[in-house]
N, C-alpha and C positions, 0 to 999 in steps of 0.2 A: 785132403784136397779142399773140404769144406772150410778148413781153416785161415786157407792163401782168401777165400771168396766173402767171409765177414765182416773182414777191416775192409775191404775194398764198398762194400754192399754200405756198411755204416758210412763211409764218409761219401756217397752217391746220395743219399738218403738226406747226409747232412746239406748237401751244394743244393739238390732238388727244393729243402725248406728254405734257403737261404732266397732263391731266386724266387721261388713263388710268395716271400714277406716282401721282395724288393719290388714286387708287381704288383702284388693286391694290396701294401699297404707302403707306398714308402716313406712317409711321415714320421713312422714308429721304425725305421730301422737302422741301424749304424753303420760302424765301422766292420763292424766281426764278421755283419752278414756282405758289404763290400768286398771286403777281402778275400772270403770263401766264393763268390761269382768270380771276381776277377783272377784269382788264384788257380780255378778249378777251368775257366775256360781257357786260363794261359798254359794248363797244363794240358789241357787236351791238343793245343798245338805242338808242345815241346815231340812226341813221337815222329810228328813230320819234317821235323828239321834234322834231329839227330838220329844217330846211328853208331854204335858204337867200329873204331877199326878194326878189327877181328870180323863184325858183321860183314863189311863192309871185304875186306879180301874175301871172304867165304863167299858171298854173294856173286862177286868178279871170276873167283877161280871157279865156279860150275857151269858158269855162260863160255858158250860154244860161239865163236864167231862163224854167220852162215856166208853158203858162198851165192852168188846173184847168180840168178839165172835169168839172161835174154830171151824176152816176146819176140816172136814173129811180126812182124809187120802186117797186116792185114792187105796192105796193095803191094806187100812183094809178090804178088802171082802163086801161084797154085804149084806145089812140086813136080816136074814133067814126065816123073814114073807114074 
């Protein structure tokens, strides 16, 4: 399990140096580190867009359609039992 969590952990590590060079110094920084901010924030979006189809039926086929249930009125009067 530790192993899925290193490569992920290293390239976090890398985006975190990337963007704090593009903040405390941007003068001295390029392309590489562009790329890894713009690359790493375009992928933190990519999860909210997609979804793969298989997801996507599985998620549909467990939801229950509920049935509605009608309030009382509050000035329909009082029941007369």
């Amino acid at each position: 399990m530790a192993v899925r969590w290193v490569p992920a952990l290293v390239v976090a590590a890398l985006w975190w140096w990337a963007v704090l060079r593009m903040a405390l110094v941007p003068g001295q920084t390029g392309f590489v580190e562009g790329a890894m901010v713009a690359g790493g924030w375009g992928l933190s979006l990519l999860p909210v867009h997609v979804a793969s189809a298989a997801a996507a039926r599985r998620e549909s086929a467990t939801k229950r359609p509920t049935r509605a249930w009608r309030r009382r009125r509050s000035d329909a009067g009082s029941d007369p039992s």
